[in-house]
LUMLUM-217527 format. One record per residue (C-alpha): y, z, x; residue number from 0. Coordinates in steps of 0.5 Angstrom, whole numbers, plus 500, padded with zeros to 3 digits. Layout:
# residues N
+-------+-----+------+-----+
: north :  up : east : num :
+-------+-----+------+-----+
:     Y :   Z :    X : NUM :
...
+-------+-----+------+-----+
# end
This chain:
# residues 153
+-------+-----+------+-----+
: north :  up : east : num :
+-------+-----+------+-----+
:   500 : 500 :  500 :   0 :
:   507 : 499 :  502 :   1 :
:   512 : 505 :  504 :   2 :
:   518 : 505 :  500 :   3 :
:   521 : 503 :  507 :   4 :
:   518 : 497 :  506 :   5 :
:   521 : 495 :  500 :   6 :
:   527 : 498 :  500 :   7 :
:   527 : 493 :  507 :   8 :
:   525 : 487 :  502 :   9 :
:   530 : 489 :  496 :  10 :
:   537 : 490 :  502 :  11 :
:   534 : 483 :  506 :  12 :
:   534 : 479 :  499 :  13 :
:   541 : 482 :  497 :  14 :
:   543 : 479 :  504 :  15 :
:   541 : 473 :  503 :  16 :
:   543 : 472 :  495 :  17 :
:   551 : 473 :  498 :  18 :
:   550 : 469 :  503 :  19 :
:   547 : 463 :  499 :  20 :
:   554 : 465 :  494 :  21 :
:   558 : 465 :  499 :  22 :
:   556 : 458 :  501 :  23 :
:   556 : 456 :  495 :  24 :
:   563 : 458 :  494 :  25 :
:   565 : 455 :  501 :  26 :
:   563 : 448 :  498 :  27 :
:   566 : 448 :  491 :  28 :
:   573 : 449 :  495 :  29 :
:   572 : 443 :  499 :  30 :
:   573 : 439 :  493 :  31 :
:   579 : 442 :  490 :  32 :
:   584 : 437 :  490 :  33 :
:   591 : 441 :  489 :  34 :
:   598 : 437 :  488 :  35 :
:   603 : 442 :  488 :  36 :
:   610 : 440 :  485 :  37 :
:   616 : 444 :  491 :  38 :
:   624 : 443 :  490 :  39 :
:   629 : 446 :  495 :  40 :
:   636 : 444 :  495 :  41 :
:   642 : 449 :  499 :  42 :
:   648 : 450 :  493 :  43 :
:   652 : 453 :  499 :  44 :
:   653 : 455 :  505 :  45 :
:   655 : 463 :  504 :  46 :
:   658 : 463 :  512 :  47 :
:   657 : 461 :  519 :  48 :
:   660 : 466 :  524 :  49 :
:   660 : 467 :  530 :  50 :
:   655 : 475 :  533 :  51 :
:   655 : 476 :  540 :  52 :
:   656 : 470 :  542 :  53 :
:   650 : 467 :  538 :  54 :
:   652 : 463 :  531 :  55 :
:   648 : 466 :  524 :  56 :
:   649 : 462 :  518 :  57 :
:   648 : 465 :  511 :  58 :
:   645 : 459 :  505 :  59 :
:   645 : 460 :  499 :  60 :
:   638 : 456 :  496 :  61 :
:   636 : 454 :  489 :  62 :
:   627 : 453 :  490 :  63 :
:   623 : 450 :  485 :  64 :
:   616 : 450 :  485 :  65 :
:   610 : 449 :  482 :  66 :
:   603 : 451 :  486 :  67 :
:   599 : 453 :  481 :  68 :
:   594 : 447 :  482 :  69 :
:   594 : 450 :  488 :  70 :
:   590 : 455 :  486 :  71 :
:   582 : 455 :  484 :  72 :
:   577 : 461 :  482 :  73 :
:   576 : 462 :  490 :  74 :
:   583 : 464 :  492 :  75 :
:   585 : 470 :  493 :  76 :
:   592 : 469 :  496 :  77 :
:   598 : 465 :  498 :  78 :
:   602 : 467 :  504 :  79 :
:   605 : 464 :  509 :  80 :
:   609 : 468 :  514 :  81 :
:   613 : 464 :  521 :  82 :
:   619 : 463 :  523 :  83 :
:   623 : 464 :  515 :  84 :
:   629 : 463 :  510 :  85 :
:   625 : 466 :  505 :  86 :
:   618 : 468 :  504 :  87 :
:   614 : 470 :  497 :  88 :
:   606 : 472 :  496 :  89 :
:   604 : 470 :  490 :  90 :
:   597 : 474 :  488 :  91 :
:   596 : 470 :  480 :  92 :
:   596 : 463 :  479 :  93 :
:   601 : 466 :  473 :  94 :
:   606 : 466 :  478 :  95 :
:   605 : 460 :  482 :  96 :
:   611 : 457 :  477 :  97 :
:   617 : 459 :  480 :  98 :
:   625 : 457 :  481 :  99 :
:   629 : 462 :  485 : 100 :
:   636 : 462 :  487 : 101 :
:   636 : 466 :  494 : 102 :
:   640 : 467 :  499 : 103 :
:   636 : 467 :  506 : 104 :
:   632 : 473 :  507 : 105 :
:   632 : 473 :  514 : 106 :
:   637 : 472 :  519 : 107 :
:   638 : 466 :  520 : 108 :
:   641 : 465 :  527 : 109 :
:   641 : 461 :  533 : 110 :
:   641 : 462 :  540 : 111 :
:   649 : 459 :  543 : 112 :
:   654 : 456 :  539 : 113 :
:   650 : 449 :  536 : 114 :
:   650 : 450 :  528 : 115 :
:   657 : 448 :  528 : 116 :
:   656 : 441 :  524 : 117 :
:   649 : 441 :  525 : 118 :
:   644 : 436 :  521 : 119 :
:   637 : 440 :  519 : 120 :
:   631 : 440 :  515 : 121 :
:   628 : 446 :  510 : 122 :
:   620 : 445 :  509 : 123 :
:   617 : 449 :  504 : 124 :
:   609 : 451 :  506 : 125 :
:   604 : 455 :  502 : 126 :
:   599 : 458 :  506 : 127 :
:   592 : 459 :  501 : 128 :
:   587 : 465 :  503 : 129 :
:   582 : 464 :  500 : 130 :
:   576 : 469 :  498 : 131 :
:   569 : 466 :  501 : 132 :
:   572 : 460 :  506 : 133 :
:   577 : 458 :  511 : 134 :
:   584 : 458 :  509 : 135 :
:   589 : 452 :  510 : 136 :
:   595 : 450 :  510 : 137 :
:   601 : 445 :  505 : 138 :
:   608 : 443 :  506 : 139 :
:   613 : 439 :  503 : 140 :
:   620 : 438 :  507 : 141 :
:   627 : 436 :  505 : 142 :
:   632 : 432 :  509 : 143 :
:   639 : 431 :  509 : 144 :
:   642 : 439 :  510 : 145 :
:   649 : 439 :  515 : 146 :
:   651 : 446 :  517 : 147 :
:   660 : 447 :  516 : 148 :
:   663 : 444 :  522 : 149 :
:   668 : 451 :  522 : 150 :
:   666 : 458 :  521 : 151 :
:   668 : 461 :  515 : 152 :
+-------+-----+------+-----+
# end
């Protein structure tokens, strides 16, 4: 006869491998979700471009439209995405993948020297998707045709 050892060996090792068939599972249903997500961004005003300690620090007012919830599948666990950043939000439900804010940046945004003056620039919108079971990836979308004031203010 077998020990309780024994089965209780057997019992663990079939949960282990059924996780892990899941997880793959999972894994692959992912790879074949197609997301078009729908992202606007437009800069209403520049609310200042001073000059701190020798280095220049533009405040912007942004007006960011978004629809991500096509983004979202039953293995998403998260959106996040942090680098360098105007702006950042974490969005958890895909109830709240729909968005328009009116922000003004959240983080400094500063230069090195003395080069915004005048400056043309681009803003780019990224959605990093974490998912529950695979691996994460990342979606963007860039705005052109933004200048800095010519004259601080």
């Amino acid at each position: 006869m077998h020990t309780f050892l024994y089965r209780l060996n057997a019992v663990l090792s079939f949960a282990l491998l059924a996780l892990a068939a899941i997880c793959i599972a999972a894994s692959m249903t992912d790879m074949i979700h197609k997301s078009n997500p729908s992202v606007d961004i437009k800069v209403l005003k520049f609310d200042g471009l001073r000059e701190i300690y020798g280095n220049d620090e533009a405040r912007v007012a942004l007006n960011i439209s978004a629809d991500l919830s096509s983004i979202f599948s039953w293995n998403t666990k998260q959106n996040s995405w942090n680098q360098i950043s105007l702006w950042d939000s974490i969005i958890t439900a895909k109830e709240d993948a729909v968005f328009q804010a009116l922000e003004y940046n959240k983080y400094a945004f500063i230069d090195q020297g003395k080069n915004f003056r005048g400056l043309s620039f681009n803003l780019t919108m990224y959605w990093h998707v974490m998912p529950k079971t695979t691996m994460m990836y990342i979606g963007s979308k860039s705005f052109t045709g933004f200048k800095f004031p010519d004259n601080y203010f």
